[in-house]
N, C-alpha and C positions, 0 to 999 in steps of 0.2 A: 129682647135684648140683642144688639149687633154684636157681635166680635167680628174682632176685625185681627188678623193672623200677619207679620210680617213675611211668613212663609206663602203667601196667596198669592194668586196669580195676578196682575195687574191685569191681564183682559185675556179673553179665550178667542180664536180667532181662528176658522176653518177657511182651508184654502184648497181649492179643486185645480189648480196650476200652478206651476213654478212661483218661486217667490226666494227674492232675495232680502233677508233682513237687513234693518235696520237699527242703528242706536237705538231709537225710540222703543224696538220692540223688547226692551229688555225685561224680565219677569213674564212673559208672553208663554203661554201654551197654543202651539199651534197643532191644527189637528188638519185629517185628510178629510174629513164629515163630507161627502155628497160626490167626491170626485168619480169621472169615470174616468180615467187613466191615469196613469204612473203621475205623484208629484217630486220635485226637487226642490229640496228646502236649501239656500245659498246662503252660510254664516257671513255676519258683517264681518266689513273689512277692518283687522286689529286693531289699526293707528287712531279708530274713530270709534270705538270704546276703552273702557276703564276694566283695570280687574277685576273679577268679580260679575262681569257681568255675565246673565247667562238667558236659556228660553228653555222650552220643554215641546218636543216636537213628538206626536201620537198616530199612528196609524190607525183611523177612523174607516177603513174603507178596505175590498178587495181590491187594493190596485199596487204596485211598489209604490214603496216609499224612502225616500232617500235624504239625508242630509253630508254636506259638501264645501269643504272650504271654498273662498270666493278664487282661487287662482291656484289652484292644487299644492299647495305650501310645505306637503305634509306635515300637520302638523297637532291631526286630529291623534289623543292616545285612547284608544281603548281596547277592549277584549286582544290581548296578547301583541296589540300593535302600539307602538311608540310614536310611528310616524305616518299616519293613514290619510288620505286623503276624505273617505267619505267613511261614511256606515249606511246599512238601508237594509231593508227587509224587502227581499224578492224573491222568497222562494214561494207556491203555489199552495196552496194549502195554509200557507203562515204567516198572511200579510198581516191579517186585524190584528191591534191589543198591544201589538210593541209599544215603546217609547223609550226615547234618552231623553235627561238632562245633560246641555251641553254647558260647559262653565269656562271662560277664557280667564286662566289663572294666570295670565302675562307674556305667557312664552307659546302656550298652547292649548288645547282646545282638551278639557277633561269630561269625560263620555261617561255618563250613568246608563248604563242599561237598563232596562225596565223589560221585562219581558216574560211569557209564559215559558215552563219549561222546556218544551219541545222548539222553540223557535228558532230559526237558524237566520243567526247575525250575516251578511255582508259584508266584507271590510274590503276597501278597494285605498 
């Protein structure tokens, strides 16, 4: 028997270099899986999604990983910040395992953290 989960990801999709989303990629888990150096994940640009819309970015890899409004807007809210440009995992020891859900609720960008206990957030 299928089930089928409206919570499931529309497609999995590891990326080993920068990457600028897209509308399309919207329900998207992207992962770091195989990279050998830092990736930067670039959220789409507001005007060209709807609310609601969101991705799920995963640190797969010892390398930074970073996700970043497309034009530093501030505009990302999470961990203690309101108005943050990025989040990203770069400390040495605590790359693997992280993850945010990131969700454009209209105005700004709302930041799930997902993470092991010890892990130490970036906010930029």
């Amino acid at each position: 028997m299928t089930v089928f989960s409206e919570n499931a990801f529309k497609k999995i999709s590891a990326k080993t270099a920068d990457y600028r989303m897209k509308p399309e990629d919207l329900g998207t888990l992207f992962t770091t899986r195989g990279a050998a150096g830092a990736v930067v994940f670039t959220l789409p640009i507001t005007t060209d999604i709807q609310t609601g819309w969101w991705v799920e970015v995963f640190s797969a890899a010892g390398q930074n990983c970073k996700v970043q409004t497309y034009n530093t807007l501030d505009n990302v809210t999470t961990f203690n910040d309101l108005t943050a440009d990025s989040v990203s995992w770069e400390t040495v020891s605590e790359l693997i395992g992280g993850s945010w859900r990131l969700v454009w609720d209209g105005t700004g960008w709302l930041t799930f953290i997902m993470a092991e206990e010890n892990q130490t957030l970036t906010i930029a």
